[in-house]
N, C-alpha and C positions, 0 to 999 in steps of 0.2 A: 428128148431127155431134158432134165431138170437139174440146171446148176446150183449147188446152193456156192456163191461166195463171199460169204461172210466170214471177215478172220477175226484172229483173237476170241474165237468163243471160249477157247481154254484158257486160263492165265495160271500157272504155277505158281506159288508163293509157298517158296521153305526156309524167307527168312526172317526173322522175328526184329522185333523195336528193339532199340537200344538207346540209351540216355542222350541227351544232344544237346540239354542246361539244363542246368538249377540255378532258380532264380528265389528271389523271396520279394514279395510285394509289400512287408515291411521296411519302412525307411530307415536308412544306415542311423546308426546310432549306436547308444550306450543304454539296455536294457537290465532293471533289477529281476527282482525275484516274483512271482506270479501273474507276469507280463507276458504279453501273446506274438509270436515270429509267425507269418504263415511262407512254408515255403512251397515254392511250384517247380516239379520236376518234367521237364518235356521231353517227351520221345520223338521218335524219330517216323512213326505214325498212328495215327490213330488206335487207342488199345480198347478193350472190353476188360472188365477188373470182374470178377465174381468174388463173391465174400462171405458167398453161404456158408464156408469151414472156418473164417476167419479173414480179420481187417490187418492190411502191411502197415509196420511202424518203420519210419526213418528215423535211424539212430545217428547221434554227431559225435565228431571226434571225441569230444571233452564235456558234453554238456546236454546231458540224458536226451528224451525220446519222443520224439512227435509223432501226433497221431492221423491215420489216412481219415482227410474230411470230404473226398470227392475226387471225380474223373469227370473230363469234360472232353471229348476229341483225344487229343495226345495229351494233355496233360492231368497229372495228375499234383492232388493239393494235399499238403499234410500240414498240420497247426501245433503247434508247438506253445508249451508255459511251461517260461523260466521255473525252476523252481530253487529252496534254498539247497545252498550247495554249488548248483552249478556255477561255472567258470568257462567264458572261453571273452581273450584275446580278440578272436577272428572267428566266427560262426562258420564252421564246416560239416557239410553233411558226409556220412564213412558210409550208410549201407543200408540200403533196403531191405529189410524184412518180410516175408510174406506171409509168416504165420496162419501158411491155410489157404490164404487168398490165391487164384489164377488170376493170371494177368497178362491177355492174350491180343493177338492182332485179330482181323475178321477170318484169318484161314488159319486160327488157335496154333499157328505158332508161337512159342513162349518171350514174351518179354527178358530183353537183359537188361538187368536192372543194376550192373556194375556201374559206382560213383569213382570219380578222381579228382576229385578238388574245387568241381565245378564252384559250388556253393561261395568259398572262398573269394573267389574271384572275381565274382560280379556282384558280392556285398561286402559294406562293411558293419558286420555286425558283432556290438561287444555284450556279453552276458555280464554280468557282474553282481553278483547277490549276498559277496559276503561284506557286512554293515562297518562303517568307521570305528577309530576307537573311541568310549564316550565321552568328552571334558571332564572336569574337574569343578567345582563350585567351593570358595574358601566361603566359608561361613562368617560371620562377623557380627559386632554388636556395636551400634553407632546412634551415635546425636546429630550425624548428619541429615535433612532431609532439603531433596531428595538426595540420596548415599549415591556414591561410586561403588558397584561390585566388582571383586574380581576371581578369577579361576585359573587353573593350567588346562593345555591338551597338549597332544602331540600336534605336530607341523602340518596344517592343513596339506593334500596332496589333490592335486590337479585343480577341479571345478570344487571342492568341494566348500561347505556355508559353514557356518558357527554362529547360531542366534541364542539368544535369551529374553525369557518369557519374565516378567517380574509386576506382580500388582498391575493387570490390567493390558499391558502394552509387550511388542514383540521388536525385539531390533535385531539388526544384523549386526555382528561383530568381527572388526580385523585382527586377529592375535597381533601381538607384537614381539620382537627378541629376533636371533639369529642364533640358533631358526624359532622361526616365531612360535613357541611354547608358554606363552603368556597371557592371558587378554584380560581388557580394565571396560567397564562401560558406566561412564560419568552420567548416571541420567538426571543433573541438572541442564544438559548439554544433550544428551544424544536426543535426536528423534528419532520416532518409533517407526518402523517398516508396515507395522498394523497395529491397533484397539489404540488405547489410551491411559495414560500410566495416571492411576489414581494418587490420589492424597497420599501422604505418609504421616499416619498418627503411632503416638506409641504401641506398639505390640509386635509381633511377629510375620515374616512374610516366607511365600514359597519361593523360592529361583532355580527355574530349570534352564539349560542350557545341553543345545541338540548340535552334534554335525552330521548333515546332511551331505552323500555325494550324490555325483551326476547319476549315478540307476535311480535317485531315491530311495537309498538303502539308510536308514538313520542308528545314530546310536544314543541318545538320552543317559542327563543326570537329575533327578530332581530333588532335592533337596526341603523339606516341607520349613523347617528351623533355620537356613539356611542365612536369613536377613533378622536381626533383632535391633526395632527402632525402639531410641531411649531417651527422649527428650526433658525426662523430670529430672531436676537437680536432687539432691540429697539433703537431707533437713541440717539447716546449719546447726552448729553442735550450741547448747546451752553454756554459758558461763556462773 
């Protein structure tokens, strides 16, 4: 007679993947508005994703919907852009969507695709898209040149810049006050952060003045009348 002893030719498999991190291979940071997060979800083994009926979107707590861009092994990659509006704090992923798609192991038992916080955890990631408030530019008329300008804002918050662009040349500005709702830029004095601040002959100039925060969300004033140089005296009066 003829033994066969070979084991394990059956192997039973009735239980399916289940989530085991969410990770994102974007660096922690502070993210504006049409800016790219990819995040990677890995299971717990290798899955097959079919998409013939449709592609799964990862949705976040607070800050709309990434889309599935690939499966590799166990993990799967969904890409995500910020857009305006969103907001979050703390980038958390809430739930997989399948919209059609199966998402199976090799013996098509069903993927669980239940999230709990992972996302949070092992990034930090800040959305941020809604833009500063924009300064203020006082307009003026002066015999000075070069003139000191000056404007209001509200109190710069966190990282954020306040520059003015005028004839030419770019600088960076520190309000001043308490809380600092003020700001003066002397540009017989100030140097310029970039270009080159031209001449000032009699006539008219633009001055625009931007805050900029850390997403690179901005808010602008520009002003076209904003500077009027006036360097001709007035005709002395006849006797």
């Amino acid at each position: 007679s003829v033994n066969d002893s070979t084991t394990e030719e059956l192997v039973v498999d009735s239980t399916g993947p289940s989530v085991v991190a969410v990770t994102s291979s974007t660096a922690d940071g502070t993210y504006g508005a049409g800016e790219t997060v990819v995040v990677l979800v890995q299971l717990s083994e290798d899955v097959i994703v079919d998409t013939t009926l449709g592609s799964p979107t990862l949705a976040f707590k607070d800050a709309g919907t990434a889309s599935f861009t690939g499966a590799a092994g166990n993990v799967l990659t969904f890409t995500y852009v910020s857009q305006e509006g969103d907001a979050s704090a703390d980038l958390d992923a809430e739930t997989i969507n399948r919209n059609g798609a199966v998402i199976t192991d090799a013996a098509e038992n069903a993927a669980d695709l239940t999230l709990d916080d992972e996302l949070k955890g092992a990034a930090a990631i800040v959305i941020d898209t809604t833009a500063p408030v924009a300064p203020v530019v006082v307009a003026q008329t002066t015999n000075s040149t070069p003139p000191t300008i000056t404007g209001t804002n509200t109190a710069l918050v966190g990282d954020e810049v306040l520059t003015v662009v005028v004839n030419g040349a770019t600088y960076e500005v520190t309000p001043t006050g308490t809380p600092a709702t003020a700001w003066s830029l002397d540009l017989a004095a100030a140097v310029p952060t970039s270009g080159t601040l031209g001449a000032f002959t009699d006539g008219t100039y633009a001055v625009t003045a931007t805050v900029t925060d850390e997403a690179g969300n901005t808010a602008s004033t520009s002003v076209a009348n904003a500077l009027v140089v006036d360097t001709t005296a007035p005709a002395a009066p006849t006797v």
